[in-house]
TIPA-940458 format. One record per residue (C-alpha): residue number from 1; residue in three letters; x, y, z. Coordinates in steps of 0.001 Angstrom, whole numbers, always signed. Layout:
N
NUM, ALA, X, Y, Z
...
//
This chain:
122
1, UNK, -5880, +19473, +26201
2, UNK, -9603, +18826, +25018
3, UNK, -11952, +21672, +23637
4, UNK, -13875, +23731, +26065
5, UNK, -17145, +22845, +27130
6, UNK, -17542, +19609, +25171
7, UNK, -17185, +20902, +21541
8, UNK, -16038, +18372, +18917
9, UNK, -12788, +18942, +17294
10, UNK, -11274, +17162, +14589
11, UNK, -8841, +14192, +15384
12, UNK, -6928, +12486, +11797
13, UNK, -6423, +8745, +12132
14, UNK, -3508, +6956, +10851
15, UNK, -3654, +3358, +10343
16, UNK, -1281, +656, +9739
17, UNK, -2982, -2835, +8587
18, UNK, -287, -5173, +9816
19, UNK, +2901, -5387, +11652
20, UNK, +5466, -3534, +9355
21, UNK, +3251, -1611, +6844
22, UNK, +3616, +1895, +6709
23, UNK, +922, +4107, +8541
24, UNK, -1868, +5473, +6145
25, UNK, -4077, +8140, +6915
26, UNK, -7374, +6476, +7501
27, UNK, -9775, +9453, +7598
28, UNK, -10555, +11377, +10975
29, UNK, -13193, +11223, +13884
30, UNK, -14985, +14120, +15853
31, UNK, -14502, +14783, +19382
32, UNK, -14667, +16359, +22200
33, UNK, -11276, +15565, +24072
34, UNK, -8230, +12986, +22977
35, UNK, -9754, +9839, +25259
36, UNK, -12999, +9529, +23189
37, UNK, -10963, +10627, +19782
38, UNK, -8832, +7431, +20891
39, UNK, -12320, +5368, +21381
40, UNK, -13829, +6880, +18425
41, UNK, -11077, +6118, +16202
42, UNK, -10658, +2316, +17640
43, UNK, -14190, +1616, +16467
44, UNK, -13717, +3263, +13131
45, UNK, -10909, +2174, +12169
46, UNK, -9914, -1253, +14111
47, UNK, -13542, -3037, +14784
48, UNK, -13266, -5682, +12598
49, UNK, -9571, -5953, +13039
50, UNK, -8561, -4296, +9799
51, UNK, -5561, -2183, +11867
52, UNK, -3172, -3411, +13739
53, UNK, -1870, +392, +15191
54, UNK, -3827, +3415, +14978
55, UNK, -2131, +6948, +15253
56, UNK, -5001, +9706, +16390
57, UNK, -3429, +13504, +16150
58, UNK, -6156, +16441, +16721
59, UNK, -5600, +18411, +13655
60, UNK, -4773, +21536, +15575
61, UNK, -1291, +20004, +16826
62, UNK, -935, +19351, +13374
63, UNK, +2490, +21508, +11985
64, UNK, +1888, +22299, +8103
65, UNK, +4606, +23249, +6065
66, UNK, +3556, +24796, +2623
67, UNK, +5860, +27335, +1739
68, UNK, +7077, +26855, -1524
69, UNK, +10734, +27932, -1017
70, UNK, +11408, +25789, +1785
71, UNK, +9607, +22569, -136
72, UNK, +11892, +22916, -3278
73, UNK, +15406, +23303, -2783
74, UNK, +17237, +25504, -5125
75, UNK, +19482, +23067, -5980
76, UNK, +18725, +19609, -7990
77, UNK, +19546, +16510, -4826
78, UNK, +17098, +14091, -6648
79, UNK, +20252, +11629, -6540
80, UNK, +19546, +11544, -2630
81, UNK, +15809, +10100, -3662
82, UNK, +14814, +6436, -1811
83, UNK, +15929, +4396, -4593
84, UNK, +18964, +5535, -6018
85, UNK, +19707, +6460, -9172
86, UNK, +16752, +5717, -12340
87, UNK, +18739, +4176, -14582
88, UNK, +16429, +3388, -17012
89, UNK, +15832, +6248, -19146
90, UNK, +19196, +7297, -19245
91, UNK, +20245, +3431, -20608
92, UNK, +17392, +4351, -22989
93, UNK, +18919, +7299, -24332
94, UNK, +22592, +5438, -24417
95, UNK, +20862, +2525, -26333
96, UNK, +19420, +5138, -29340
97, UNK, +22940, +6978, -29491
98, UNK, +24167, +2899, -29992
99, UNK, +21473, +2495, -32533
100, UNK, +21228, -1094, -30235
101, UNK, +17837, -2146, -28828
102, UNK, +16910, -3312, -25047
103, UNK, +18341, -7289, -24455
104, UNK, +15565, -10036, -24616
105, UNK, +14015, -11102, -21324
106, UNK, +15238, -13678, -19469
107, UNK, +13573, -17163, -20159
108, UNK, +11234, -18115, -17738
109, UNK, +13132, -21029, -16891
110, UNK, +16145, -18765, -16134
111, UNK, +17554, -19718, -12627
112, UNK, +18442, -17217, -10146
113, UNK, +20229, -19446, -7540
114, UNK, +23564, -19227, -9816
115, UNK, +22452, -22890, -11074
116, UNK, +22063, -24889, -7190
117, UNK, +18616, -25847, -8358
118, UNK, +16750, -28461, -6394
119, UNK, +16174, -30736, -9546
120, UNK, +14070, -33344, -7247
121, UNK, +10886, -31289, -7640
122, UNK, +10824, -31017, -11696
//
């Protein structure tokens, strides 16, 4: 699946630092079949131990999706978002039809064990 005759072709790297980050595109390496893309990309991107997995994808195997109507849905799913629902402009807007403002912080000293403190180390 390399490039005729020796001819470089692009390879993307994608990183991941350590055990459970996501992967991050690192940047991409030149070369002339996927075994040296693979070396390449090792001392690019994992030398100094800085990655802990490397992903290395020639570009051409690369799908791209850019078609606009296919990317934005014609109805509004943001609800279905990582993250739920943003609450915090709509309790905004609730809190000005209240003519109420936002509650005071918590106090630092606030515990969040529902009061089992371990009062030994104060």
């Amino acid at each position: 699946m390399g490039s005729p005759s020796g001819v470089l072709e692009p390879y993307e790297v994608f990183r991941q630092e350590k055990d459970g980050d996501p992967m991050k595109h690192g940047g991409n390496v030149m070369a002339p079949d996927p075994e040296l893309a693979l070396h390449y990309a090792r001392e690019m991107f994992s030398r100094r131990q800085e990655s802990v997995r490397l992903w290395v994808v020639r570009r051409a195997d690369i799908a791209v999706l850019d078609d606009l109507d296919l990317l934005q849905p014609p109805l509004d799913r943001s609800f279905k978002k990582p993250g739920g629902y943003v609450m915090r402009d709509k309790l905004a807007a609730a809190r000005d039809r209240a003519g109420t403002s936002k509650p005071a912080a918590r106090a630092e000293s606030h515990d969040r064990t529902g009061g089992r403190r371990d009062r030994r180390h104060e």
